[in-house]
C-alpha positions in Angstrom: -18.3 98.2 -44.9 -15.5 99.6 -47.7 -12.2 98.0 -47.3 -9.9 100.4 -45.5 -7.1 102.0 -48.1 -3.7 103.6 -47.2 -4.3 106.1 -49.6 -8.3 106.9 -48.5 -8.3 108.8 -45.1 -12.0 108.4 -45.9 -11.8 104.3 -46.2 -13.6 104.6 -49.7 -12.6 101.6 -52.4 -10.6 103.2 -55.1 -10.9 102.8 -58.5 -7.9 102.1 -61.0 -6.2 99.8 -58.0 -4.9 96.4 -58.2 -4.8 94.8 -54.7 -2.8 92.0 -54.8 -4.5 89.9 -51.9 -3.3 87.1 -49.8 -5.3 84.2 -49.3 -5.0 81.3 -46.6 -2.6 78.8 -47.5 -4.4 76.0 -45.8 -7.2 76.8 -43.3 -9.6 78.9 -44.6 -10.3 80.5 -41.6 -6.6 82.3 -41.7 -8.1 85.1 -43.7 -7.7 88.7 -43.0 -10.7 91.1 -42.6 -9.3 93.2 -44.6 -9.2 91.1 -47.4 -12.6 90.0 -46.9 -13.6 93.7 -47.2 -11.5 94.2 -50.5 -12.9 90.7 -52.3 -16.5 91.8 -51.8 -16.0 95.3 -53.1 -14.2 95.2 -56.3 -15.2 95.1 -59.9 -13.3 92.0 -60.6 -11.3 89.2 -58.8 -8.4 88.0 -61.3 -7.6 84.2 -59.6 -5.5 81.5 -60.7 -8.1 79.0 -59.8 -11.5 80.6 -59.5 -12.9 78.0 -58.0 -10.8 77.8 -55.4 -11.7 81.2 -54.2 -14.8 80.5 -54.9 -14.8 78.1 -51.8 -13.1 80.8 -49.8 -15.5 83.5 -50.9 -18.7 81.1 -50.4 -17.2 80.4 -46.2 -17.3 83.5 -45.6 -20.8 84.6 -47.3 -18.7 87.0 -49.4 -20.6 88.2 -53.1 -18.0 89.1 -55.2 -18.4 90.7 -58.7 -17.1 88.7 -61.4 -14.5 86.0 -61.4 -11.7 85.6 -63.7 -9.1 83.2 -64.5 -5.5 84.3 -64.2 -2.8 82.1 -64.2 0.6 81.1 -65.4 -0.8 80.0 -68.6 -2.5 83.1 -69.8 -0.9 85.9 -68.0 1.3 87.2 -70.4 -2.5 87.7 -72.7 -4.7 88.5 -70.0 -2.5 90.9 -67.7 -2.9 93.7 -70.7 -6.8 93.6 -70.9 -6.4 94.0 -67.1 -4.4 96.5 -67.4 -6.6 98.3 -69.3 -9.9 97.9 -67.3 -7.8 99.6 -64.5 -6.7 102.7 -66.6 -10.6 103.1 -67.1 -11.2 103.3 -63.3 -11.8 99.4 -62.3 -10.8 98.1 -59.0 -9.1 95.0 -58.9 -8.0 91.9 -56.6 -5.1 89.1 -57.8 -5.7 85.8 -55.6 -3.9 83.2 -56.1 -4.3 79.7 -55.3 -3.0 80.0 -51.4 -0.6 83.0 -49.8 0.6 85.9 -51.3 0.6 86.7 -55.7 3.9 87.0 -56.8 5.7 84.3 -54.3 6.2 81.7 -56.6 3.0 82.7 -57.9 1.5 85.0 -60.9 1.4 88.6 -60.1 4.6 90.2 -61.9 3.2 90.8 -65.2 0.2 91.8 -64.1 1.6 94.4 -61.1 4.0 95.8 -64.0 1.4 96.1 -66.3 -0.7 97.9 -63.5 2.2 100.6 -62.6 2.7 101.4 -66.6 -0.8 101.9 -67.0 -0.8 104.1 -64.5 -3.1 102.4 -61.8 -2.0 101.9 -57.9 -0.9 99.0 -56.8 -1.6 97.8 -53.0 -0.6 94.6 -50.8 -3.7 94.0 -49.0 -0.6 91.1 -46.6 -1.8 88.3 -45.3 -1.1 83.9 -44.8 2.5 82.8 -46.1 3.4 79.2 -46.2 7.3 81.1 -46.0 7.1 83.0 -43.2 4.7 80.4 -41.4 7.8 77.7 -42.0 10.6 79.9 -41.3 9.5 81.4 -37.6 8.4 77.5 -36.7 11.5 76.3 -37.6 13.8 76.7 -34.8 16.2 78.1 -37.1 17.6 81.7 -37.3 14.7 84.4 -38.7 17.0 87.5 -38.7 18.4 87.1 -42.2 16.7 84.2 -44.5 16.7 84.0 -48.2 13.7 82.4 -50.1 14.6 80.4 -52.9 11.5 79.3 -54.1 11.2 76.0 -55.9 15.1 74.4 -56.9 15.5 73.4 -60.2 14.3 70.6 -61.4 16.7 68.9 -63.7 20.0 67.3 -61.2 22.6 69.7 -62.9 20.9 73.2 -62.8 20.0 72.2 -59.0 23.2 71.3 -58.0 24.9 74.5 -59.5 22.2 76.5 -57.6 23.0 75.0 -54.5 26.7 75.3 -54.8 25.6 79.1 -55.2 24.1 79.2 -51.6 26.3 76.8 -50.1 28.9 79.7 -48.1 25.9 82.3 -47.1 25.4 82.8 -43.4 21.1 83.2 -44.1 18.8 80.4 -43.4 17.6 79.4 -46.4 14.0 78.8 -47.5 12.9 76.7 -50.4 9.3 74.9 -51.8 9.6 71.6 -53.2 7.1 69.1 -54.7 6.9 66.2 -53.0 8.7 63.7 -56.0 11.2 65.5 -55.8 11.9 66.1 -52.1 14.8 63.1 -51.5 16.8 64.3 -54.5 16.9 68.0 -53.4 17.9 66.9 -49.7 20.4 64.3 -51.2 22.0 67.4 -53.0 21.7 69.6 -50.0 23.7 66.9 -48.2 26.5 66.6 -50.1 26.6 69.9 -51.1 25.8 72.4 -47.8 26.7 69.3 -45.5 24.5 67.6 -42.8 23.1 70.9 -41.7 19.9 71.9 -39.4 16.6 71.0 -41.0 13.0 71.9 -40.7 10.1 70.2 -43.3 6.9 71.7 -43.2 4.3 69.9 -44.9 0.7 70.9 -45.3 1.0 73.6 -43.1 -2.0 75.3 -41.6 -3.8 72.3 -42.7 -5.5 69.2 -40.4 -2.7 67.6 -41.1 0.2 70.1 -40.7 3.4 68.2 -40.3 6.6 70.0 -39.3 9.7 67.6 -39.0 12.8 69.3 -37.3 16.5 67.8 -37.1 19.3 67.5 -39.8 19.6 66.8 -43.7 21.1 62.9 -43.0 18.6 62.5 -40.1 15.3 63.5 -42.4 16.8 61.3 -45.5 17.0 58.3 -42.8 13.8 58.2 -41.3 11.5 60.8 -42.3 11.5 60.3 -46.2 11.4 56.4 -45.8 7.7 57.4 -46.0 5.9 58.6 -48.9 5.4 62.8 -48.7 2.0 64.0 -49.6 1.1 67.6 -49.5 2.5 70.8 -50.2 6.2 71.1 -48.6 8.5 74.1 -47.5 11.5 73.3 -46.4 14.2 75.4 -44.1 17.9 74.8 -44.5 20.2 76.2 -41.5 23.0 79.0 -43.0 26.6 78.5 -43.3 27.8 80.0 -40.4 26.1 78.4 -37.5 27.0 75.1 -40.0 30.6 76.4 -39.7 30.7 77.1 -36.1 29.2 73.6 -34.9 31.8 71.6 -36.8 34.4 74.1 -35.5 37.0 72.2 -32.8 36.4 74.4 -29.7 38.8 76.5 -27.9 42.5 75.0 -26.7 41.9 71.5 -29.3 44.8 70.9 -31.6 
């Protein structure tokens, strides 16, 4: 069966798309039909790790065309030549290694590339370790801002926090696990002892989501050592602002 298209009342693959297809972010199982559908139809699958689609594609009995490496590295040479195959009329998917290209991901060379060379461009939406974190969090999911992954060096870091530090969204970062204590120890002094949510191998058999406050995470959750792919949910400054208010009638 041809993936369904927005653009194809008639639910015919296109030719000179790029479809820029999530993948499961842990259990493989989280995958959309419809991306399924698109993986097994196109002329070529552009992945950051082809192998690791490869274990996707081979759960799901899917027979895809041809497999082919894009990633970080070799974007800025390969997302041309892709470019190209879709101005001649090839279809295309971008996988990365788990969720959604272009969140923290390659994909923005490669979509611009696309939309110059005249080709469509369509989100075939699916698994994100973001949105997975933020609406398990027990924090506010009306207005959140995604950060992605701090700064690594103390000094950049800390400047980017001091940035967020008087916005009223919950705030939504990844981290690598090395560097998990410093970037709370930041947040700490610099955001205060706000509402916290870790989520660590989410999706995953061993999914881990640790709720309570910046201070109370530093004192007994990190004391361990953190494995795994981490996302972590910082409450926003004004519910931060309201809690430490004095109430009504206090001098």
């Amino acid at each position: 069966m041809a993936p369904a298209d927005p653009g194809d009342g008639r639910g015919v693959l296109c030719t000179g798309v790029l479809y820029l297809v999530a993948t499961p972010i842990g259990n493989l199982a989280d995958v959309t039909l419809r991306a399924l559908e698109v993986l097994g139809q196109v002329h070529r699958i552009a992945a950051e790790d082809t192998r690791q689609v490869r274990k996707l594609l081979d759960r799901h009995s899917v027979r895809a065309a041809v497999l082919a490496p894009y990633h970080a590295r070799n974007e800025a040479r390969v997302a041309p030549r892709l470019a190209e195959r879709l101005e001649r009329g090839e279809s295309i998917a971008l996988v990365t290694d788990a969720g959604t290209p272009g969140v923290s991901d390659p994909a923005y060379l490669l979509t611009r590339a696309a939309l110059a060379a005249g080709a469509r461009v369509v989100p075939i939406p699916g698994p994100s370790a973001v949105l997975a974190a933020l609406v398990a969090s027990g924090l506010p999911t009306d207005r959140f801002l995604f950060e992605g992954f701090p700064p690594r060096r103390p000094g950049p870091r800390r400047r980017a926090l001091e940035r967020l530090a008087d916005l009223p969204h919950t705030l939504v970062f990844f981290e690598a696990p090395p560097r998990l204590r410093a970037f709370l120890a930041d947040v700490l002094d610099l955001l205060g002892d706000r509402e916290l949510a870790v989520g660590r191998e989410l999706t995953k058999l061993h999914e881990e989501i640790w709720r309570g406050t910046v201070a109370g995470y530093l004192a007994e959750a990190a004391a361990a050592p953190v494995r795994g792919e981490v996302t972590v949910v910082v409450e926003g400054r004004t519910r931060a602002r309201r809690r430490a208010a004095p109430a009504a009638g206090e001098a």
